[in-house]
SEDREN-283544 format. One record per residue: residue number from 1; residue in one letter; x, y, z of N, C-alpha, C, O in turn. Coordinates in nm, 4 decimals, padded with zeros to 6 digits, always signed. Layout:
<r num="NUM" residu="a" n_X="X" n_Y="Y" n_Z="Z" ca_X="X" ca_Y="Y" ca_Z="Z" c_X="X" c_Y="Y" c_Z="Z" o_X="X" o_Y="Y" o_Z="Z"/>
...
//
This chain:
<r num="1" residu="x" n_X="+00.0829" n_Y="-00.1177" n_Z="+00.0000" ca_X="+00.0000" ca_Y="+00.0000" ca_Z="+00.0000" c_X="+00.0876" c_Y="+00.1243" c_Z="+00.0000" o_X="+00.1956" o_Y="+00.1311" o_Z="+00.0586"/>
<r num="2" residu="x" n_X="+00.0419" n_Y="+00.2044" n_Z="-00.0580" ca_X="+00.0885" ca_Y="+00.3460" ca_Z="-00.0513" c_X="+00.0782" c_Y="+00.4686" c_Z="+00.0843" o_X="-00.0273" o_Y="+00.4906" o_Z="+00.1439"/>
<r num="3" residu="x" n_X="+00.1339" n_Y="+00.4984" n_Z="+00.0975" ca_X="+00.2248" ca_Y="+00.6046" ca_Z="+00.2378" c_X="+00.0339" c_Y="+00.6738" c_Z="+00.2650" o_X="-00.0423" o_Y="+00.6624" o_Z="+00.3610"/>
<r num="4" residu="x" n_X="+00.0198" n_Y="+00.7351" n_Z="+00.1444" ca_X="-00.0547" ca_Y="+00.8063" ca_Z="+00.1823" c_X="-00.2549" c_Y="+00.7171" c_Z="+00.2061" o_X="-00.3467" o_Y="+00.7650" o_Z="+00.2726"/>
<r num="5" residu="x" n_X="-00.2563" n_Y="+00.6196" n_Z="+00.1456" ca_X="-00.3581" ca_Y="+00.5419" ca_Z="+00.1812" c_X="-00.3175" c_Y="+00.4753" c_Z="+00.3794" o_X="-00.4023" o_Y="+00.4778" o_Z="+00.4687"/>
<r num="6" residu="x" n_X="-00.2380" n_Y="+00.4475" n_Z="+00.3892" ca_X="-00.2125" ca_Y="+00.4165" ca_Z="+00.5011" c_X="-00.1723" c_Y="+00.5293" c_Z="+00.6041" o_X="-00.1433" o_Y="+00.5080" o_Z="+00.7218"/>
<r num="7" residu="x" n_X="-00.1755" n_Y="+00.6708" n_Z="+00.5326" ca_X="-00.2091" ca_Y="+00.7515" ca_Z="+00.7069" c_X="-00.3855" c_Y="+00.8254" c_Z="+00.6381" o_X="-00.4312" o_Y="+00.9295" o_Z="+00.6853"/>
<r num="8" residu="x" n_X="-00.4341" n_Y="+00.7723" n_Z="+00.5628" ca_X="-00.5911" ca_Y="+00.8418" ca_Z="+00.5309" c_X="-00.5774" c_Y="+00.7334" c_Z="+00.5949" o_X="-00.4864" o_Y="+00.7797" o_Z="+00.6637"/>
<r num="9" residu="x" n_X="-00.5927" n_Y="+00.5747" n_Z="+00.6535" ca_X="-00.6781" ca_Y="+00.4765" ca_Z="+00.6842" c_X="-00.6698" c_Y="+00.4987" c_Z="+00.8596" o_X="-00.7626" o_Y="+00.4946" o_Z="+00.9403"/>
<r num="10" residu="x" n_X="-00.4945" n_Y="+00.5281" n_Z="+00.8885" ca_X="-00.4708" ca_Y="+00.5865" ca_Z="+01.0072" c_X="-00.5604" c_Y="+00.7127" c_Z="+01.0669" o_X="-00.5619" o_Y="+00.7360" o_Z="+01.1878"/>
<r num="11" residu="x" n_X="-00.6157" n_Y="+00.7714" n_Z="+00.9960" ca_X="-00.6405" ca_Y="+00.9209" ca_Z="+01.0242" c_X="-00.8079" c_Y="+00.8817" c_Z="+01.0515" o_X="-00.8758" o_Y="+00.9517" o_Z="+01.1267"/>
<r num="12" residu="x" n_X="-00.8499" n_Y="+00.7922" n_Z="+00.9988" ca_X="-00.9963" ca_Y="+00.7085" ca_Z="+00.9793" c_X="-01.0117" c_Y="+00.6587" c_Z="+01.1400" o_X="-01.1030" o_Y="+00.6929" o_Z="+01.2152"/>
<r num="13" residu="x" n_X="-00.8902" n_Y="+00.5621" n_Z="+01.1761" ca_X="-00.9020" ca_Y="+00.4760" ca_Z="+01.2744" c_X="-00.9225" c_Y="+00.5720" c_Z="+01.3993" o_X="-00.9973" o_Y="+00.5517" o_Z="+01.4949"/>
<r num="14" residu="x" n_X="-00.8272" n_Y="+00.6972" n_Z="+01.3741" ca_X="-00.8217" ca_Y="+00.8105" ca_Z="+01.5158" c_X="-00.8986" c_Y="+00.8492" c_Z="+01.5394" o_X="-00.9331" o_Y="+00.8607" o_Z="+01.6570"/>
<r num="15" residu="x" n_X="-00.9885" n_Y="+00.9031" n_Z="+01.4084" ca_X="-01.1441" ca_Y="+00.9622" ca_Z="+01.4333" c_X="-01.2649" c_Y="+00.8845" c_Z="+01.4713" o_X="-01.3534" o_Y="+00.9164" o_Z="+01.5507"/>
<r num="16" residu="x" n_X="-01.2521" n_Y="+00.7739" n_Z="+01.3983" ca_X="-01.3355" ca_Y="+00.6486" ca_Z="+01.5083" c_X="-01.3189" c_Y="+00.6459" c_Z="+01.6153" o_X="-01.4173" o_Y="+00.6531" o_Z="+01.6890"/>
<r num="17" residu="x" n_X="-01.1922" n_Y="+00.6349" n_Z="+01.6689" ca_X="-01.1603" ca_Y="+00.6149" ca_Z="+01.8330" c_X="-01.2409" c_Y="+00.7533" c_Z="+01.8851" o_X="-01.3429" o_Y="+00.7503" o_Z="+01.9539"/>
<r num="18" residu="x" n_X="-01.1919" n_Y="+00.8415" n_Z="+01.8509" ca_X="-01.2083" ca_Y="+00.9744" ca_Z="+01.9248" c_X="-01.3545" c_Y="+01.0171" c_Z="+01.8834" o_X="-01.3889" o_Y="+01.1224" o_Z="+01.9372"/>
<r num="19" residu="x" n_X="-01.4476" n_Y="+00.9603" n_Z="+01.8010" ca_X="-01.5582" ca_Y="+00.9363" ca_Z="+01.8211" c_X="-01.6371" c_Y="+00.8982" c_Z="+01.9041" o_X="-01.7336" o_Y="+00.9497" o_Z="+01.9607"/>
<r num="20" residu="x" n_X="-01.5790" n_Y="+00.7843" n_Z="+01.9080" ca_X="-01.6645" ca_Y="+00.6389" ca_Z="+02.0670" c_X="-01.6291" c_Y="+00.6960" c_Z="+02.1833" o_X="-01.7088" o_Y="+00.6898" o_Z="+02.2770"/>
<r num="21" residu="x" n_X="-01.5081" n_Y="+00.7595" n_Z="+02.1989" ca_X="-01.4962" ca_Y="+00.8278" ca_Z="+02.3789" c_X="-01.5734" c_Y="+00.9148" c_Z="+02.3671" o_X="-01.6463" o_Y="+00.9132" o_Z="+02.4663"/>
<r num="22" residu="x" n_X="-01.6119" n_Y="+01.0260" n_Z="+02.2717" ca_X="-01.6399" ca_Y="+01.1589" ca_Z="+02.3150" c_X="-01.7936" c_Y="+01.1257" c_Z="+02.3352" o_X="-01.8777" o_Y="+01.2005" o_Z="+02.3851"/>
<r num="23" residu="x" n_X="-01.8122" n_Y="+00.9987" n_Z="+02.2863" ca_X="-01.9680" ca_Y="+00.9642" ca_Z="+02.2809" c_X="-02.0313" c_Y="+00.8871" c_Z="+02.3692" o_X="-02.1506" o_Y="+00.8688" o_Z="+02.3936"/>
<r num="24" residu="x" n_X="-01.8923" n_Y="+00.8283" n_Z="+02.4304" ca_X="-01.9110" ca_Y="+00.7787" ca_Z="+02.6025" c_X="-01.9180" c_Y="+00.9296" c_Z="+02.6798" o_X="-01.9998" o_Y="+00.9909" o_Z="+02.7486"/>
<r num="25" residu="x" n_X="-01.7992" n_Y="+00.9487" n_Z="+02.6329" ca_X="-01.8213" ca_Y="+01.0734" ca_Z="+02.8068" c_X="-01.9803" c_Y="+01.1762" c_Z="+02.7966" o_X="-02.0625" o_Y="+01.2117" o_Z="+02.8811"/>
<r num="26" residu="x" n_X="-01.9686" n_Y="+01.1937" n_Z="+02.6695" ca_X="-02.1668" ca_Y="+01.2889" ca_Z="+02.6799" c_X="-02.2574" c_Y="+01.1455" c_Z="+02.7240" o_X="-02.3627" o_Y="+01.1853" o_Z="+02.7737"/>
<r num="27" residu="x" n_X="-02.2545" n_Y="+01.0487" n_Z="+02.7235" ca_X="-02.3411" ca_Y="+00.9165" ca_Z="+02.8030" c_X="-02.3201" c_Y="+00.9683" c_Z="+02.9128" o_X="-02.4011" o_Y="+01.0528" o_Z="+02.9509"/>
<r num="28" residu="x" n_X="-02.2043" n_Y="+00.9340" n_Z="+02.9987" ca_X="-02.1790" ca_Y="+00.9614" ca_Z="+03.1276" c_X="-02.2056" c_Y="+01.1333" c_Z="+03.1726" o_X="-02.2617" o_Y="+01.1583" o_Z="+03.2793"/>
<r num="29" residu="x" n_X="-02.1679" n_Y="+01.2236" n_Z="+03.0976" ca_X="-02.2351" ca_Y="+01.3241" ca_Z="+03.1407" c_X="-02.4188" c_Y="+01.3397" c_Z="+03.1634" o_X="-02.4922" o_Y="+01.3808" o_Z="+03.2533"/>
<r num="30" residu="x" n_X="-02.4320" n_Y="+01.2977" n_Z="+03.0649" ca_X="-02.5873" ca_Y="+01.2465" ca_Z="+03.0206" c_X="-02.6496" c_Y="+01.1999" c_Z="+03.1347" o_X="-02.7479" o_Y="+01.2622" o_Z="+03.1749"/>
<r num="31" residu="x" n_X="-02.6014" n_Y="+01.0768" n_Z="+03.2105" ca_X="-02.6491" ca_Y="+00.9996" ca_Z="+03.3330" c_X="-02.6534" c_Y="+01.0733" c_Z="+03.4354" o_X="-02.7446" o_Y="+01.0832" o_Z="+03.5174"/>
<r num="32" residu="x" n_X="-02.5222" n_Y="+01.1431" n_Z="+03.4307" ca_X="-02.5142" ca_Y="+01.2249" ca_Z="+03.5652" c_X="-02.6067" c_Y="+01.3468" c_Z="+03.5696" o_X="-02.6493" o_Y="+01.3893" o_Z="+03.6769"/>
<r num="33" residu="x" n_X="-02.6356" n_Y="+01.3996" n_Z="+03.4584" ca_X="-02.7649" ca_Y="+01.4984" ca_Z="+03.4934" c_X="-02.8941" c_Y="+01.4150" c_Z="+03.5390" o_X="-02.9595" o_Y="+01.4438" o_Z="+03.6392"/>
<r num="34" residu="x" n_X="-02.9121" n_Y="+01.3482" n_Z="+03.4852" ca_X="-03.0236" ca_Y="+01.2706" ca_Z="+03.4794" c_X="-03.0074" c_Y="+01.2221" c_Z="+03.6405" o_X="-03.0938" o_Y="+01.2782" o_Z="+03.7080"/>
<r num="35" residu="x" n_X="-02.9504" n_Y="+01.1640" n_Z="+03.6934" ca_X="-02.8995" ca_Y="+01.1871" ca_Z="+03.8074" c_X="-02.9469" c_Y="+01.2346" c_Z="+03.9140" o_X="-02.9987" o_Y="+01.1751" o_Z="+04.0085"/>
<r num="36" residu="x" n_X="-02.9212" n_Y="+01.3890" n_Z="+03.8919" ca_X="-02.9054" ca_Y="+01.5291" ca_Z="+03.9168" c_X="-03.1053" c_Y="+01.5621" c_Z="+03.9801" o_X="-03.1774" o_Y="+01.5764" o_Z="+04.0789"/>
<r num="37" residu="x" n_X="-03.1021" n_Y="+01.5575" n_Z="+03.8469" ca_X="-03.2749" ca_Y="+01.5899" ca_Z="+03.8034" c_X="-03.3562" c_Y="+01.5216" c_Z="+03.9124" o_X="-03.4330" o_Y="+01.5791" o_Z="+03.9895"/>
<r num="38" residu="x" n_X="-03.3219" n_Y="+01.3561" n_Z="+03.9076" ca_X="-03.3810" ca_Y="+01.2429" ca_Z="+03.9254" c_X="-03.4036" c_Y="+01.2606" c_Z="+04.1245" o_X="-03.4897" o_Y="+01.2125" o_Z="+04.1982"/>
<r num="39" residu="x" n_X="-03.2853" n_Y="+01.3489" n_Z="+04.1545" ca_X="-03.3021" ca_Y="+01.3708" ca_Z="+04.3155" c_X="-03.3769" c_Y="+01.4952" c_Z="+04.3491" o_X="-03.4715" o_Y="+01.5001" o_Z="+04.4277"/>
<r num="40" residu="x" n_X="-03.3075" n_Y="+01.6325" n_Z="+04.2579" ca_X="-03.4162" ca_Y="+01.7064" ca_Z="+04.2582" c_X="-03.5643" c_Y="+01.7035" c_Z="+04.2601" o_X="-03.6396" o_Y="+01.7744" o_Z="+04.3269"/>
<r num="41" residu="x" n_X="-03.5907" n_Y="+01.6187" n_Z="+04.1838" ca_X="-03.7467" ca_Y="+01.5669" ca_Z="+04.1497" c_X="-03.7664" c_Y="+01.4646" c_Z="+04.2833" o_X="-03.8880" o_Y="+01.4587" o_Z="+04.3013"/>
<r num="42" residu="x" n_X="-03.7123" n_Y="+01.4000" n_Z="+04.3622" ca_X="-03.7646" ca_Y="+01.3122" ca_Z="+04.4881" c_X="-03.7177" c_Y="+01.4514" c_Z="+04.5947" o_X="-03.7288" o_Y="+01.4458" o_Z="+04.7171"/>
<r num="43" residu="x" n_X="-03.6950" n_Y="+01.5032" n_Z="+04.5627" ca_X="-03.7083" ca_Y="+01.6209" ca_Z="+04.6940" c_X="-03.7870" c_Y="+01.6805" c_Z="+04.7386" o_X="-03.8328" o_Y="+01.6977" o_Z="+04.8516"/>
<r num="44" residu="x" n_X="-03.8174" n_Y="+01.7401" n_Z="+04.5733" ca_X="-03.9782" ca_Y="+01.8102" ca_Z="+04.5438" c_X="-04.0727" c_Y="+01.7703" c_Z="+04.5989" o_X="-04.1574" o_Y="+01.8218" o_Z="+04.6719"/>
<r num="45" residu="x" n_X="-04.0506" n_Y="+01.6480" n_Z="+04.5503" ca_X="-04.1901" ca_Y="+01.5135" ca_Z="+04.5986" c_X="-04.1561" c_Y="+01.4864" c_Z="+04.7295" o_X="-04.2319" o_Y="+01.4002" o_Z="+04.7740"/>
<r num="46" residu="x" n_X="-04.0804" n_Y="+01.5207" n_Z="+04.8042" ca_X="-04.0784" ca_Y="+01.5018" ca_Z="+04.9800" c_X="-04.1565" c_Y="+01.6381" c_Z="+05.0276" o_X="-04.2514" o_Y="+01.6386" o_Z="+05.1060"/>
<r num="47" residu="x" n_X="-04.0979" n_Y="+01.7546" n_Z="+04.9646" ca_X="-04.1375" ca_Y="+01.8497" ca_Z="+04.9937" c_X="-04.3258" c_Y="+01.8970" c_Z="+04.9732" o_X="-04.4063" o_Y="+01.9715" o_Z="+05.0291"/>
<r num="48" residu="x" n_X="-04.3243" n_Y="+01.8237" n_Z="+04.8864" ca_X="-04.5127" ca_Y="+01.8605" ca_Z="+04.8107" c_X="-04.5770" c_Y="+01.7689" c_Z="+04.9414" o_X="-04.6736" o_Y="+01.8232" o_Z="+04.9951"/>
<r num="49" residu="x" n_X="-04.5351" n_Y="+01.6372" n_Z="+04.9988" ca_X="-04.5898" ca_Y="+01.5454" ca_Z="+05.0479" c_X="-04.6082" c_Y="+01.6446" c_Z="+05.1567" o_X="-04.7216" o_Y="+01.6760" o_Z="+05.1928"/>
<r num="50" residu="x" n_X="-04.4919" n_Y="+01.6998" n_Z="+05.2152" ca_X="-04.5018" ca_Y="+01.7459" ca_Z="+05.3347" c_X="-04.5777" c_Y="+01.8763" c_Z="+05.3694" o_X="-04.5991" o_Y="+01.9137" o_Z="+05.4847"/>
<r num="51" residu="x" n_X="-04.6100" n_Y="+01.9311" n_Z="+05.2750" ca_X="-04.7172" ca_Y="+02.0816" ca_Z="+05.2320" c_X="-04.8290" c_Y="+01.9942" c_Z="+05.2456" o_X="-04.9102" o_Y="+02.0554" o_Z="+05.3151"/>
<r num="52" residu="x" n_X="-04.8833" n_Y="+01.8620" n_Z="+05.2094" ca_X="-04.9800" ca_Y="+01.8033" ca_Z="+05.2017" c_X="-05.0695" c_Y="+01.7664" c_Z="+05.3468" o_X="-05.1862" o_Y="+01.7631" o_Z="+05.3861"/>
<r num="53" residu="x" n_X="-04.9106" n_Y="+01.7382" n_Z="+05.4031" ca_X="-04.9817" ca_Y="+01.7220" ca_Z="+05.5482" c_X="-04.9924" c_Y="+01.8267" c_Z="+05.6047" o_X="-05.1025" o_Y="+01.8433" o_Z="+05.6573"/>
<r num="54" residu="x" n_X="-04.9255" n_Y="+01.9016" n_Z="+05.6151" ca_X="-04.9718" ca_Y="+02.0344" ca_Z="+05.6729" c_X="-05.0919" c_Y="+02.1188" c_Z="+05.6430" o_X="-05.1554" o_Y="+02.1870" o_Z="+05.7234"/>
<r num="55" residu="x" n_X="-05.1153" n_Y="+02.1018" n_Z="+05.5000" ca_X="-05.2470" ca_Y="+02.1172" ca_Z="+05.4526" c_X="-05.3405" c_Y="+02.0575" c_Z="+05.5267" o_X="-05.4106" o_Y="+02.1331" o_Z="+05.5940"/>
<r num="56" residu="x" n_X="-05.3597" n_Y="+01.9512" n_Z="+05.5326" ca_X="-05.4659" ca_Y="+01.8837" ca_Z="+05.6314" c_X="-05.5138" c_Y="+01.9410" c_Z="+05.7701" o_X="-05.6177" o_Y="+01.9911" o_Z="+05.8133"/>
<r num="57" residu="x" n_X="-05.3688" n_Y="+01.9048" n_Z="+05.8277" ca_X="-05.3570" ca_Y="+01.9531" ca_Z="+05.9641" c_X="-05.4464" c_Y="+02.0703" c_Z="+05.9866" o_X="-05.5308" o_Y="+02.0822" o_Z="+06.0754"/>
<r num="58" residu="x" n_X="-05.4068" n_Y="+02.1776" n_Z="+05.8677" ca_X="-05.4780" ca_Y="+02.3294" ca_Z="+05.8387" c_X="-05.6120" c_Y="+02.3068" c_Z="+05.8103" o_X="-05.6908" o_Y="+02.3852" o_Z="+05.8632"/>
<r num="59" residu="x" n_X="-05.6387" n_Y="+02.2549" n_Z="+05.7686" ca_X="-05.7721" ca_Y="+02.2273" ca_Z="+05.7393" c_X="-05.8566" c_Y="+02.1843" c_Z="+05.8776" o_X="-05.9558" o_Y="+02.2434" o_Z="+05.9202"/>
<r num="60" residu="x" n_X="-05.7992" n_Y="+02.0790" n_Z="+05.9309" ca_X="-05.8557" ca_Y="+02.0573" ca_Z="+06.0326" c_X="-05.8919" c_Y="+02.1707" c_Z="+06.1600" o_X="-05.9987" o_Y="+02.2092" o_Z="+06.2075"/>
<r num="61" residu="x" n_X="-05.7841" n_Y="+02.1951" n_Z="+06.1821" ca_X="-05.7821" ca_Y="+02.2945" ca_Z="+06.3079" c_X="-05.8428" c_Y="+02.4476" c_Z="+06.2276" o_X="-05.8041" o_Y="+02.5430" o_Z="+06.2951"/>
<r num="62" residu="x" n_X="-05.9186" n_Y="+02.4903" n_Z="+06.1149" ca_X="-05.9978" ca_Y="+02.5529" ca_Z="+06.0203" c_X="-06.0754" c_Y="+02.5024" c_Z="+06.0717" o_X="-06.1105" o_Y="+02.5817" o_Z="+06.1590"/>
<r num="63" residu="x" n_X="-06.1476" n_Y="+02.3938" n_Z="+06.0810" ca_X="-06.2779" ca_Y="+02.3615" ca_Z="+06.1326" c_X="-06.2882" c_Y="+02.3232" c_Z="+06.2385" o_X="-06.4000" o_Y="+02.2751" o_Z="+06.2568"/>
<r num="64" residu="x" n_X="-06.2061" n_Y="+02.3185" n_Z="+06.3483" ca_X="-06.2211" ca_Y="+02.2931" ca_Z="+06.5047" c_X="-06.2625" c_Y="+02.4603" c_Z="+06.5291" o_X="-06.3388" o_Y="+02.4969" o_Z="+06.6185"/>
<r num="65" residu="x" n_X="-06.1982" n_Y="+02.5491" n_Z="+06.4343" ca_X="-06.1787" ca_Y="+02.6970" ca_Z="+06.4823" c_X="-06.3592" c_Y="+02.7134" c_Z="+06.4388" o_X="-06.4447" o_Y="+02.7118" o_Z="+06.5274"/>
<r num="66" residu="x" n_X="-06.3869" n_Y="+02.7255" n_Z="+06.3215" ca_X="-06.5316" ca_Y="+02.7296" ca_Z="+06.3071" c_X="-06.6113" c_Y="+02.6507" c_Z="+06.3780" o_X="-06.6996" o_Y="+02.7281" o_Z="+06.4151"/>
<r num="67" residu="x" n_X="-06.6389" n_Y="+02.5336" n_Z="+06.4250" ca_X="-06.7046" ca_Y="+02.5004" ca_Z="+06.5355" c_X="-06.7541" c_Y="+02.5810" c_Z="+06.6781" o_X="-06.8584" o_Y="+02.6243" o_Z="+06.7271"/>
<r num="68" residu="x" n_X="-06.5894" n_Y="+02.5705" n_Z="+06.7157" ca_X="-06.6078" ca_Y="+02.6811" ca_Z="+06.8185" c_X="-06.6382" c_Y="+02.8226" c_Z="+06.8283" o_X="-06.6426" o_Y="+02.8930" o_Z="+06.9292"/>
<r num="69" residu="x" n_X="-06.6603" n_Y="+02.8554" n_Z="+06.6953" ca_X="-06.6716" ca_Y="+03.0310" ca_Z="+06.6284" c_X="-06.8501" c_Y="+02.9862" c_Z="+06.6660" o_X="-06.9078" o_Y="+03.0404" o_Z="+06.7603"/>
<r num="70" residu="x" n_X="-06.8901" n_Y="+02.9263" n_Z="+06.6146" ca_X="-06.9993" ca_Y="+02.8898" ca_Z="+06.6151" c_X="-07.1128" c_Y="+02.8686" c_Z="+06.7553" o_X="-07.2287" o_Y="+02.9098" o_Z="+06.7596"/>
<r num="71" residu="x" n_X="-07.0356" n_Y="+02.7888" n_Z="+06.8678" ca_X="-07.0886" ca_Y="+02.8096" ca_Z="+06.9872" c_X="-07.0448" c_Y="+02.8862" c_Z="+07.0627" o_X="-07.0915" o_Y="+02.8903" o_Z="+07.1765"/>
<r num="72" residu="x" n_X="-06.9310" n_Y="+02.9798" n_Z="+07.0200" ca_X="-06.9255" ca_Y="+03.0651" ca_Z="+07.0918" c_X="-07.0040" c_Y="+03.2307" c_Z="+07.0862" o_X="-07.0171" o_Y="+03.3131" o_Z="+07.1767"/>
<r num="73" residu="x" n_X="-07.0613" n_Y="+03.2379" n_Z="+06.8920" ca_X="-07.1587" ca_Y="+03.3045" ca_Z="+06.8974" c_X="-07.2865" c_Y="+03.2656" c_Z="+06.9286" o_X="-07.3799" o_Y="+03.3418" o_Z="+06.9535"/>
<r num="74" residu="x" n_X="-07.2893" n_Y="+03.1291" n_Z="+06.9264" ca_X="-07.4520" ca_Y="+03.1279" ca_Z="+07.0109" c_X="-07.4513" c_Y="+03.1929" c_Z="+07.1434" o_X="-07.5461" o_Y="+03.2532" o_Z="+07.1936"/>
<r num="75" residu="x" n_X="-07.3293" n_Y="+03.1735" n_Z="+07.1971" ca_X="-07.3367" ca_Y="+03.1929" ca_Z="+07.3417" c_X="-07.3501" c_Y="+03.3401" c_Z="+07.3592" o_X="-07.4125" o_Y="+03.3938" o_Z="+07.4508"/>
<r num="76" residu="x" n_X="-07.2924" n_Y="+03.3948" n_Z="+07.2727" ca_X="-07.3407" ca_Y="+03.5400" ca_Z="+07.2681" c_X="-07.4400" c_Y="+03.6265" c_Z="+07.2183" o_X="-07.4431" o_Y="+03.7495" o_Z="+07.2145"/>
<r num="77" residu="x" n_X="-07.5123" n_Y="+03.5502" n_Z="+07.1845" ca_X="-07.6460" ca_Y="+03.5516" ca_Z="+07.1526" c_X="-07.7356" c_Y="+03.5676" c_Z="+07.2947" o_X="-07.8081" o_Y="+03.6557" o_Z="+07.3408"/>
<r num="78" residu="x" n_X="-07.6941" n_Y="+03.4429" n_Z="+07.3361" ca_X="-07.7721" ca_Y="+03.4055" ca_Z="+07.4773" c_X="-07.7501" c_Y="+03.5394" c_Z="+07.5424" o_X="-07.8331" o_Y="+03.6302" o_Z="+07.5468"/>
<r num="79" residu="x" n_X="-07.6498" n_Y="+03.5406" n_Z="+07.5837" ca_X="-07.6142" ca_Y="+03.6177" ca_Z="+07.6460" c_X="-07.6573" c_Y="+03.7776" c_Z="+07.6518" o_X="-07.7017" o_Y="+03.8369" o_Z="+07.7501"/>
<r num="80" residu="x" n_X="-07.6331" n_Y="+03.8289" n_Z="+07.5245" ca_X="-07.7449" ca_Y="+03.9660" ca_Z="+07.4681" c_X="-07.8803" c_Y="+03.9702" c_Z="+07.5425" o_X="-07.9260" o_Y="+04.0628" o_Z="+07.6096"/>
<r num="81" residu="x" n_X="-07.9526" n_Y="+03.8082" n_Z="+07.5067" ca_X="-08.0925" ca_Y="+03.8630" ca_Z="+07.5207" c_X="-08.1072" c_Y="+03.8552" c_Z="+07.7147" o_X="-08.1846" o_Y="+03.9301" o_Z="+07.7743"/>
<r num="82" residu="x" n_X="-08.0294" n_Y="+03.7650" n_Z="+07.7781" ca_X="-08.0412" ca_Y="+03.8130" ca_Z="+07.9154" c_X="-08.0051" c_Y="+03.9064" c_Z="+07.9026" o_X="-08.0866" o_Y="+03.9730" o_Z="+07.8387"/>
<r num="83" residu="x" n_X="-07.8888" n_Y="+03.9797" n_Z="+07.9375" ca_X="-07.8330" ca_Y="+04.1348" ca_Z="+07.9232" c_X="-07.9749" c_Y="+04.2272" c_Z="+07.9074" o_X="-08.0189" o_Y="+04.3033" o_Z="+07.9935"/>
<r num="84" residu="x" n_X="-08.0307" n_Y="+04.2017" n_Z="+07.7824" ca_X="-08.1744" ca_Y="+04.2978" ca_Z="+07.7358" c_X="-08.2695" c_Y="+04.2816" c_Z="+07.8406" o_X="-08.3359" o_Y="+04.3775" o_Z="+07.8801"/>
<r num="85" residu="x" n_X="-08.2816" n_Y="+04.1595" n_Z="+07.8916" ca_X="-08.4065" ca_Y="+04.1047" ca_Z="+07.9445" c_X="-08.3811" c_Y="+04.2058" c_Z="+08.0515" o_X="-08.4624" o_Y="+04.2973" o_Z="+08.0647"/>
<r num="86" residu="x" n_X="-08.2822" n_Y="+04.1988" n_Z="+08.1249" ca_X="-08.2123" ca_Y="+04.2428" ca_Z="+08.2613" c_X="-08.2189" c_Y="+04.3901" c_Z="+08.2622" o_X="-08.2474" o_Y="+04.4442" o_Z="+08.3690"/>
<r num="87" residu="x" n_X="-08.1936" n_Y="+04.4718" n_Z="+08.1440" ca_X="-08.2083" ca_Y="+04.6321" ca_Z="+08.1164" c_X="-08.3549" c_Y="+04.6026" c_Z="+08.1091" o_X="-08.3998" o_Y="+04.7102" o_Z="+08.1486"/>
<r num="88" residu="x" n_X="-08.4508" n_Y="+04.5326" n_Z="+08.0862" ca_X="-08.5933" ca_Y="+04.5793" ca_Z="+08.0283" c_X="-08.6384" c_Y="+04.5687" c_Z="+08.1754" o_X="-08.7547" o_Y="+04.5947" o_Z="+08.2064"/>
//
């Protein structure tokens, strides 16, 4: 073979090589975002869970508070019309 077919076939083989790594390491970069993302996103989702319960919680003690909003204006109700009764 001739000098120059054998560094074009050489020059072929380098760029193949240096193909397949550069196309591993963006894989491995690739994974590692993904990675990245993949914890970000279970954090979130710890974090949403935990707004969730607290939500509740809020909710609840929202309606323990209206309950008691509730007999405590009856009671002041009551209370008015003795008060009136007592001035009349």
């Amino acid at each position: 073979m001739e000098t120059g077919t054998l560094i074009s076939i050489g020059a072929l083989l380098v760029a193949f090589v240096s193909l397949i790594l550069n196309s591993r390491k963006e894989t491995r970069s690739d994974a590692a975002a993904l990675a990245r993302i993949d914890t970000n996103l279970s954090t979130l989702n710890a974090g949403v869970n935990d707004i969730r319960v607290d939500l509740r919680s809020m909710r609840e003690a929202i309606s323990d508070h209206s309950e008691r909003l509730a007999r405590v204006e009856s009671k002041v109700d009551s209370n008015e019309r003795r008060i009136e009764a007592l001035e009349g």
